[in-house]
BADREN-452250 format. One record per residue (C-alpha): residue number from 0; residue in one letter; z, y, x. Coordinates in pm, 1 decimal, padded with zeros to 6 digits. Layout:
   semar   bamar         pz         py         px
     NUM       A          Z          Y          X
...
***
This chain:
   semar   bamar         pz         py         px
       0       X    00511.0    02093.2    01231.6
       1       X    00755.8    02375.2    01190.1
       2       X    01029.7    02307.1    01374.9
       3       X    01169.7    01953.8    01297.5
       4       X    01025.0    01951.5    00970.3
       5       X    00663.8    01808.5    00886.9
       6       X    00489.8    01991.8    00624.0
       7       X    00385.9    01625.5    00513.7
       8       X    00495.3    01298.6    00580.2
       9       X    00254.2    01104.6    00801.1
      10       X    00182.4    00863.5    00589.7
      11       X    00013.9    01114.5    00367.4
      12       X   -00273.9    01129.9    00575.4
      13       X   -00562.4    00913.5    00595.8
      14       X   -00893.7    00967.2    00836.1
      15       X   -01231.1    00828.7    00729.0
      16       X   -01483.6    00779.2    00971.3
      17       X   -01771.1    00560.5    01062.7
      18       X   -01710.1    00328.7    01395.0
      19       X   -01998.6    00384.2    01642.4
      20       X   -01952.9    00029.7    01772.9
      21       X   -01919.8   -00208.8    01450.0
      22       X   -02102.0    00045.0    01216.2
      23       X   -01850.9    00030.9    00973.0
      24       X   -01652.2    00254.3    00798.5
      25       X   -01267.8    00250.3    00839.0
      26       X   -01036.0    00402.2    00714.9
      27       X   -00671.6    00461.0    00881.9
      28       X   -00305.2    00578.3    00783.4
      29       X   -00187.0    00633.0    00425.5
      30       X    00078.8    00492.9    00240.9
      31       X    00052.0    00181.0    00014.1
      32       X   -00053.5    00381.7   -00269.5
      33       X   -00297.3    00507.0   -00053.8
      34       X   -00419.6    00137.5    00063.2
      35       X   -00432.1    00031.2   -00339.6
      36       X   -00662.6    00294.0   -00368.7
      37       X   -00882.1    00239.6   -00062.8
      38       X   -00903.1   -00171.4   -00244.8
      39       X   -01017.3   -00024.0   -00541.1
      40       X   -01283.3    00153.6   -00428.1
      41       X   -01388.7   -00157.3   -00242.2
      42       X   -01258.9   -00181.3    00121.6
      43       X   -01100.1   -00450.2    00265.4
      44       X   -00743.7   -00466.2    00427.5
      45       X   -00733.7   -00555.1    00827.1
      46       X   -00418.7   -00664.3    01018.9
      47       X   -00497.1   -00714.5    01398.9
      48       X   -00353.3   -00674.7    01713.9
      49       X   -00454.9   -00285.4    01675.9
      50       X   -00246.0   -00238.7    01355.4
      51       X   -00354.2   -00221.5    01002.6
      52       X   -00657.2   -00029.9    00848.9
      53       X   -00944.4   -00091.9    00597.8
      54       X   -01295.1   -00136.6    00655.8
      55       X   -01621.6   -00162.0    00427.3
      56       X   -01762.1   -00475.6    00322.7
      57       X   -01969.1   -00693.4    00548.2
      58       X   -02314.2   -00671.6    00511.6
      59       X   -02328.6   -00291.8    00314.8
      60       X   -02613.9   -00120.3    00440.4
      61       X   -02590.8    00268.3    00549.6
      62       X   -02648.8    00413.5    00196.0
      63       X   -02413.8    00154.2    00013.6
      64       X   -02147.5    00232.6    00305.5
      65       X   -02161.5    00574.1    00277.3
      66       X   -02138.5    00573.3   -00099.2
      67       X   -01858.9    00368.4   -00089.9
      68       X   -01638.9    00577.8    00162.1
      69       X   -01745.0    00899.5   -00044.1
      70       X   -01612.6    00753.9   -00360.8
      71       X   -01243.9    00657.5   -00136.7
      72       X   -01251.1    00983.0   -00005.5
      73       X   -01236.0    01126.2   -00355.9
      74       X   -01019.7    00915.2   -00506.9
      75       X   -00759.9    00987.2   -00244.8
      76       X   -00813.8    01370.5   -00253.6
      77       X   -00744.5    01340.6   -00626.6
      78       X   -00396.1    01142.7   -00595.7
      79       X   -00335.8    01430.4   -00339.3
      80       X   -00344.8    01337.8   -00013.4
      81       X   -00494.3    01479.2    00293.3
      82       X   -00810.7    01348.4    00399.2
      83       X   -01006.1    01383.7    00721.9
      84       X   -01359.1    01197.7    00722.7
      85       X   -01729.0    01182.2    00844.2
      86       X   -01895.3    01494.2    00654.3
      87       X   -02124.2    01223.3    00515.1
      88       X   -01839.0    01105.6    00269.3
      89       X   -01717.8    01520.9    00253.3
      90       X   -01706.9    01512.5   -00148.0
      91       X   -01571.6    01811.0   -00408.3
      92       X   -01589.6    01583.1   -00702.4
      93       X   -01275.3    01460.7   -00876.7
      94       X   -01177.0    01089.0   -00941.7
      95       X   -01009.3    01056.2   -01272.1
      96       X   -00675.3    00867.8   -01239.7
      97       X   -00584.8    00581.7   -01483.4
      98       X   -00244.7    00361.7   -01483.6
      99       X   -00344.6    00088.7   -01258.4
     100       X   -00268.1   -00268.0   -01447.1
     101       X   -00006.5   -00401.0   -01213.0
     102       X    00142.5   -00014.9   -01269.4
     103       X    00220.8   -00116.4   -01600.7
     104       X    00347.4   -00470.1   -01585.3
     105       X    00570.3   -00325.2   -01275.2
     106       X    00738.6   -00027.3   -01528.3
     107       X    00860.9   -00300.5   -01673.2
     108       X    01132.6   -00341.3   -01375.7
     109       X    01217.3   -00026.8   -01478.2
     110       X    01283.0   -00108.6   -01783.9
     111       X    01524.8   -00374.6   -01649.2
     112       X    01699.8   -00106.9   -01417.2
     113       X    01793.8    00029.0   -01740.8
     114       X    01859.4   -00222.9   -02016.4
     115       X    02196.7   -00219.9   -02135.3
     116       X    02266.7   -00560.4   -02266.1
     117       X    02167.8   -00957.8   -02168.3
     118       X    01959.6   -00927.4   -02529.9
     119       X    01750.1   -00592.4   -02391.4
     120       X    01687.9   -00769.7   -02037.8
     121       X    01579.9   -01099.6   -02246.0
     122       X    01336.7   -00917.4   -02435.9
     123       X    01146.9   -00731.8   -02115.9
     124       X    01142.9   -01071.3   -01956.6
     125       X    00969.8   -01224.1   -02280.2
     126       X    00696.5   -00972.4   -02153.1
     127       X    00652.8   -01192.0   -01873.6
     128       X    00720.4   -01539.8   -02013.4
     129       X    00533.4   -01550.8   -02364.3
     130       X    00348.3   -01862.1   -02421.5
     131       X    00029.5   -01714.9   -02532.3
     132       X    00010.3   -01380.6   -02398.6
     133       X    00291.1   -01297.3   -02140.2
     134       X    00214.1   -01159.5   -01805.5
     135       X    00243.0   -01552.0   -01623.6
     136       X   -00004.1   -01656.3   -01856.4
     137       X   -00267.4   -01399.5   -01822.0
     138       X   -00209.9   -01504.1   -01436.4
     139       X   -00243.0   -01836.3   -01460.4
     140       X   -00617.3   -01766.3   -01673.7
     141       X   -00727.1   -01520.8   -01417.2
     142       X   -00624.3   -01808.5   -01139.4
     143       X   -00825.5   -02059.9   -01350.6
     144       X   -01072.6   -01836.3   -01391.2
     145       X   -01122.6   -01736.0   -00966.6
     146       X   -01139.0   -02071.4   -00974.5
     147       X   -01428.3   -02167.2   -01215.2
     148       X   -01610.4   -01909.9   -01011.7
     149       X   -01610.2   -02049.8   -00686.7
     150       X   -01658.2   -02416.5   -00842.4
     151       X   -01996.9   -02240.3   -00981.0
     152       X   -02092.5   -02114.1   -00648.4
     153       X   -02198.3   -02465.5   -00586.7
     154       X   -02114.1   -02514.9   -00204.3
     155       X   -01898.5   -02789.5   -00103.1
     156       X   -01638.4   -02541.3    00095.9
     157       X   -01632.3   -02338.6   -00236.6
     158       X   -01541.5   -02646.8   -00450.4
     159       X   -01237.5   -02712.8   -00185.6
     160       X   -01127.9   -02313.7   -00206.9
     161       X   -01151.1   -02399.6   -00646.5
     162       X   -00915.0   -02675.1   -00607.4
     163       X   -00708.2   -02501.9   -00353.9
     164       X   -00612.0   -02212.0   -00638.5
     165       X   -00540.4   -02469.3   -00876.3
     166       X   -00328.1   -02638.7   -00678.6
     167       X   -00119.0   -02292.6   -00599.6
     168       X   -00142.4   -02244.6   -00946.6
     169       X   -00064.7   -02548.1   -01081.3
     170       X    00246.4   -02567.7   -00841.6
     171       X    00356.8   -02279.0   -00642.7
     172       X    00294.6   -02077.1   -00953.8
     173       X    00445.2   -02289.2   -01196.3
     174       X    00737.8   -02321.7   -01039.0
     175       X    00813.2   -01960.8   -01050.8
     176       X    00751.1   -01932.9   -01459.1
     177       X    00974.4   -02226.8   -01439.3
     178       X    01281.8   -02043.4   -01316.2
     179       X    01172.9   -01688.1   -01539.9
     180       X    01162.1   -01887.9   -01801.4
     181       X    01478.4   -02001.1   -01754.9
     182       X    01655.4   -01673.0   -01659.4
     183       X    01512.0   -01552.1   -01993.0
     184       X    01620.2   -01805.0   -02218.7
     185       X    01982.1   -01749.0   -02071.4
     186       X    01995.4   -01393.6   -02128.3
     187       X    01858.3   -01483.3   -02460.9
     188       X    02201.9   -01682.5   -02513.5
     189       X    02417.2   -01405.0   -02378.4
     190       X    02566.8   -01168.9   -02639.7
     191       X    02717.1   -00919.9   -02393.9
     192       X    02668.8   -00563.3   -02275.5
     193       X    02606.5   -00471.8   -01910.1
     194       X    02956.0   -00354.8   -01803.4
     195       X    02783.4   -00096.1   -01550.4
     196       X    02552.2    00069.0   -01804.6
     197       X    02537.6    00210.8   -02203.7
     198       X    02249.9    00228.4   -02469.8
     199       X    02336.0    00591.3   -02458.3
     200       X    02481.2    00808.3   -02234.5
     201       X    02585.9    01058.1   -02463.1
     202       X    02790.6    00793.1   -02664.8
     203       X    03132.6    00768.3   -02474.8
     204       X    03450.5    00696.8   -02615.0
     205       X    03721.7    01005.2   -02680.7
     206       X    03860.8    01013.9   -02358.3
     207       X    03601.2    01020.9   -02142.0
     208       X    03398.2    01298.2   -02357.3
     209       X    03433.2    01574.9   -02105.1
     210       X    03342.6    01433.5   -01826.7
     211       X    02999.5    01375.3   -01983.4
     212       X    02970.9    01729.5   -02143.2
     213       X    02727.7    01946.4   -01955.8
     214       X    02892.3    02259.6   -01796.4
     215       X    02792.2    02564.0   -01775.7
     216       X    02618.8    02690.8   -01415.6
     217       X    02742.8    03018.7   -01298.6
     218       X    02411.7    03045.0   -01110.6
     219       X    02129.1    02979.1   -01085.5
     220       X    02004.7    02673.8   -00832.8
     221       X    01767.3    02839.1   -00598.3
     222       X    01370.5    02750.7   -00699.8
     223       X    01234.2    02550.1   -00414.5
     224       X    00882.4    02654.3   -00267.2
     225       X    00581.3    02460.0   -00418.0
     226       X    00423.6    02190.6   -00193.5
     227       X    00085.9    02266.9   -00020.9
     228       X   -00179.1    02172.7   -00247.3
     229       X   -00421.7    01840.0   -00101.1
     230       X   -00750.2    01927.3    00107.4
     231       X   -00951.6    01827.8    00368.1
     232       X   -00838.1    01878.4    00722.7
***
């Protein structure tokens, strides 16, 4: 810390280490970007009494575990943030970054932020509420789906947990394409602009032209310093 300012925000750090007591590795701190990426590379999320962290899977043997942390640890170094771990899971190597899945259906609220008339904001939400291959549906296969699999496990607690996602699916679920549905459909119906936003900024009526003309700066704005690039602590 330099004076009252942090360098980096807490929540930029994570620490890695292997617990001398369970054997597991854990992982604490990070932001929620950070905890999708600690899921993805397998670990699982823990509230308790002691706060929130993720640990390996049960039953992972030494090599499995460490392989598994090492893989975290480079993920997270590569979506830059600051990682302190066991020098087991110390790892150079470079995770290629994709657009997460639920990255891309969430853009989509972004698109909403911006859509400029009822007829735009009906056509994202069709993205969701298409019969055949809208965003519920696809949720509504992969629930069916989850729970085929357990129903195959073939153990009579597993059949329960299969009819237990059906049910949430079938009702919880439903009732919540319902109601998008809905909204969408009523948009649909609405032939009006938002009164807060325009297709295009640049497109303004005579006499508020200037105000949207860019003026010239008699200065330049001063170049801030570059962030510290991610590394190991």
């Amino acid at each position: 810390m330099i004076g009252k300012y942090r360098l980096e925000p807490d929540d930029r750090y994570i620490d890695v280490r292997r617990d001398p007591h369970s054997s597991e590795v854990l992982a604490h701190g990070g932001d929620a970007e950070a905890h999708s990426i600690l899921q993805r590379t397998g670990f699982i999320h823990v509230t308790s009494s002691f706060g929130n962290f993720h640990r390996t899977p049960a039953g992972l043997d030494q090599a499995a575990g460490d392989a598994l942390a090492t893989a975290a640890v480079s993920a997270l170094l590569s979506a830059g943030y600051w990682v302190t771990c066991d020098e087991p899971f110390d790892t150079d190597q470079h995770t290629a970054r994709q657009l997460p899945l639920g990255a891309q259906v969430a853009a989509l609220a972004d698109d909403l932020r911006k859509a400029a008339t009822a007829q735009d904001a009906a056509a994202i939400l069709t993205e969701l509420t298409a019969a055949h291959d809208g965003v519920l549906a696809a949720i509504f296969q992969v629930l069916d789906a989850t729970a085929e699999f357990f129903e195959t496990l073939d153990l009579g607690f597993d059949r329960h947990t299969a009819s237990v996602v059906r049910d949430r699916a079938g009702h919880h679920l439903a009732i919540v394409a319902t109601e998008v549905h809905r909204l969408r459909n009523e948009l649909a119906d609405r032939h009006e602009a938002h009164p807060a936003r325009r297709s295009c900024p640049s497109e303004v009526a005579a006499p508020e032209r200037e105000a949207f003309l860019p003026r010239p700066l008699t200065t330049l704005p001063p170049r801030l310093p570059a962030p510290p690039p991610a590394r190991r602590l």
